[in-house]
N, C-alpha and C positions, 0 to 999 in steps of 0.2 A: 448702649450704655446699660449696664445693670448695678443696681443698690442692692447693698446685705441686706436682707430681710427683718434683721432685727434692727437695722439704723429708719428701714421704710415705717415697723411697726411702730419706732420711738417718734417717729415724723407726723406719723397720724393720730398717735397719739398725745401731742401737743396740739395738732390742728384742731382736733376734736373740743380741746380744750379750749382754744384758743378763739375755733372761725364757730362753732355751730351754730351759736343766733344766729349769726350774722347769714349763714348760708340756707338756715330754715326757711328766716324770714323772707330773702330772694327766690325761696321756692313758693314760698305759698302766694305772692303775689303772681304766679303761674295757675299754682292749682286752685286757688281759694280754699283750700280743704285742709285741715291742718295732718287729719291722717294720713293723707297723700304724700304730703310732703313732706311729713316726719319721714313716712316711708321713702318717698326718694333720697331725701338727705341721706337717709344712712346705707340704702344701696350706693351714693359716691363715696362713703367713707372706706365702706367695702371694696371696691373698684377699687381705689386710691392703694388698699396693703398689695396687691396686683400688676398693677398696672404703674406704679411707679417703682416696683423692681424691675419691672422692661425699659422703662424709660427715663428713668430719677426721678428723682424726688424735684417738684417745677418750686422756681424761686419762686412763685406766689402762690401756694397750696392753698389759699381760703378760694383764688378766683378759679380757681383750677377745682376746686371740689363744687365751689355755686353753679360754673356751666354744665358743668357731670350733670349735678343735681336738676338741675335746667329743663339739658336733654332729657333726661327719663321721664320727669313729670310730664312734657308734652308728648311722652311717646305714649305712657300711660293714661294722660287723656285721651287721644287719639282712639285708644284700643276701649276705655271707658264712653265714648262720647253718648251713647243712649242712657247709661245708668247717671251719668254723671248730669244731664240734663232733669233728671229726672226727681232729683236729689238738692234739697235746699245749701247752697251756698255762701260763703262770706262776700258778705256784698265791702267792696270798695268803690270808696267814694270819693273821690281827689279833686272834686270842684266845690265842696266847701274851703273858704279861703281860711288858711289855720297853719300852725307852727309848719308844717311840711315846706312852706313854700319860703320860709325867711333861709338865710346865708349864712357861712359862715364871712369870719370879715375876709378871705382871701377871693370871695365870689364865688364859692362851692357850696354846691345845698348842704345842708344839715345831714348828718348820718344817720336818719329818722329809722331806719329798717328795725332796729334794738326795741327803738320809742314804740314804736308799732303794734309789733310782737305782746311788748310789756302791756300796751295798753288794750288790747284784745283781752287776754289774760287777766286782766282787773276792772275789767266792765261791771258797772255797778248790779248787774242783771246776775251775774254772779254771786255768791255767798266768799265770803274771807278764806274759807280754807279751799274751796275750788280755787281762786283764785293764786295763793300760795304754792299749792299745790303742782296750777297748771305750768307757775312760773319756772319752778323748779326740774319741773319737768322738760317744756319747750325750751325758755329760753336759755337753762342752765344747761340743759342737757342730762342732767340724772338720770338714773333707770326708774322705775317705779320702783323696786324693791328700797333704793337709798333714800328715795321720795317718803315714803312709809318707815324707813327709820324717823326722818325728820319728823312725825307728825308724831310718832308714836302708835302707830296702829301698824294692822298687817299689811302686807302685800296684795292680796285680794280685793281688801275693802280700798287699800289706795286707789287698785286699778278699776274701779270700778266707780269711785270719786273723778276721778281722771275722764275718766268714758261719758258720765253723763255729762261733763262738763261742758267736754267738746260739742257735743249732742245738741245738748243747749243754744251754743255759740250759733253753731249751725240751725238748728229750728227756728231762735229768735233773730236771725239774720243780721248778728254783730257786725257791725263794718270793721274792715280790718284798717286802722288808718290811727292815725292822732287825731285827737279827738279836735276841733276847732277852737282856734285862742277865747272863745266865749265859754266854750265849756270848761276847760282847762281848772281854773280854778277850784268849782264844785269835784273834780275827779281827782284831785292832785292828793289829797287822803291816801285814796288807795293806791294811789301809785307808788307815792314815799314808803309806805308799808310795805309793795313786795319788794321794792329798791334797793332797802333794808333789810330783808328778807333776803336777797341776793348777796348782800355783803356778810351778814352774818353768816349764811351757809357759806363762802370760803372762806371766812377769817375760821372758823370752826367746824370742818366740811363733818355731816355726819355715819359718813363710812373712808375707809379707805388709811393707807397710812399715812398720809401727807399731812403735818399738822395745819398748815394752809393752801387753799387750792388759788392762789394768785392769780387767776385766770378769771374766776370768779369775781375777786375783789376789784380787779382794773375794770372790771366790765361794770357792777356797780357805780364806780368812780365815772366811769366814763357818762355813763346816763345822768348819774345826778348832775355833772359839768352842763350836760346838754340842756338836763331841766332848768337851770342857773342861766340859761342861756335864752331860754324861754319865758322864764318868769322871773326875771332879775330881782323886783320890788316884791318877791310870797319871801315872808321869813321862816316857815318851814322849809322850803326848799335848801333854802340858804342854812338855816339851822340843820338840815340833814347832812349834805355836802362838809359844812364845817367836823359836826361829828363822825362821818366817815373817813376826813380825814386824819381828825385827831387819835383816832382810833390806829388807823395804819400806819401809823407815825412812827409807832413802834415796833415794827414788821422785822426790820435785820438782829434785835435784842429779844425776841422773842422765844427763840432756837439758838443753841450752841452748835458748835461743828458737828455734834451727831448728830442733829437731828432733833435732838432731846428735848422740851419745854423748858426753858430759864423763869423760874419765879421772879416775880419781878424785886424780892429782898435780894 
């Protein structure tokens, strides 16, 4: 079976958009190392313009790019395993009792992998714009060049924000986890902040021609549902949630059939 190349690159190009937290996140609970696994994510995205013109396009492209991604991080460990020993890692820590472990009501854990990511990324050990920064970067997916539109600075000094960041994470031994329903609270600031941060960059994306990157905005949506899920009784949570949604309420009135920006007179 073989796909047009240009229907495989339109495939991957919504996956991209669509799975990348989600497939980061399940790599770096592989590698502990965020570099790593940026790195292999995007060696399966790569794979994926290839290797599903041999084979199609798989009806589950997010699980079908996580095992790719999977596979190479443990091959890459494998070939790493002296430097990688050698090298302070993300410590996880999964026997503190905390939001990880509650349900949803159908008896399926919580889809924490997003939560995870986000909260690694807004560790109070960070500074606000590392933070933003990093969100935009990991769990958005941006490049660093569109990352440094957002901020208003160059490309350079983003990536160089970005680099000590992770650095950081890595030297101060950030755990990669949700934080435990005790701490929750005191963290829940910075988390609202890049949440919204997430939603405003695709209600508004700052490169590109798409006047919304919906992709972006569901993924916002989705975590704040989760944090509501989590923190039923915080009225910011709830106050966020509400204005993200009231915001995107008016997402089909936004755009005319070109494409165009409709004022809202």
């Amino acid at each position: 079976m073989t796909d047009d190349p240009s229907a495989v690159a339109a495939a991957v190009a919504d996956a991209h958009r669509r799975e990348w937290a989600l497939v980061l996140a399940a790599t770096v609970h592989v590698t502990r190392d965020l570099d790593v696994a940026e790195e292999c994510a995007q060696d399966a995205f790569a794979a994926a313009l290839t290797d599903w013109c041999r084979s199609g396009i798989p009806s589950r492209p997010g699980a079908w790019l996580t095992t790719t991604a999977k596979r190479r991080a443990l091959n890459v460990l494998r070939h790493r395993g002296v430097e990688t020993r050698a090298l302070p890692l993300l410590v996880e820590d999964d026997t503190v009792p905390g939001p990880a472990e509650l349900l949803e009501d159908d008896g399926s854990p919580l889809p924490d992998d997003r939560l995870r990511l986000i909260a690694t990324c807004c560790h109070p050990a960070l500074d606000q714009t590392a933070q933003g920064a990093l969100t935009l970067r990991l769990v958005c997916g941006l490049s660093t060049a569109e990352v440094a539109r957002a901020f208003l600075v160059g490309e350079a000094t983003m990536a160089a924000r970005i680099t000590r960041a992770k650095k950081k994470i890595a030297v101060a031994r950030i755990p990669y986890r949700v934080p435990p329903a005790a701490e929750l609270p005191e963290r829940i600031d910075a988390v609202l902040a890049v949440v919204h941060l997430l939603f405003t960059t695709g209600h508004t994306p700052p490169a590109g021609e798409e006047l919304v990157r919906r992709d972006l905005v569901e993924r916002a949506l989705d975590v704040s549902r989760l944090l509501r899920r989590l923190l039923p009784d915080d009225p910011a949570v709830a106050g966020l949630l509400a204005l993200l949604l009231l915001t995107h309420a008016r997402r089909e009135t936004r755009t005319g059939p070109d494409g165009r920006l409709l004022l809202l007179a």
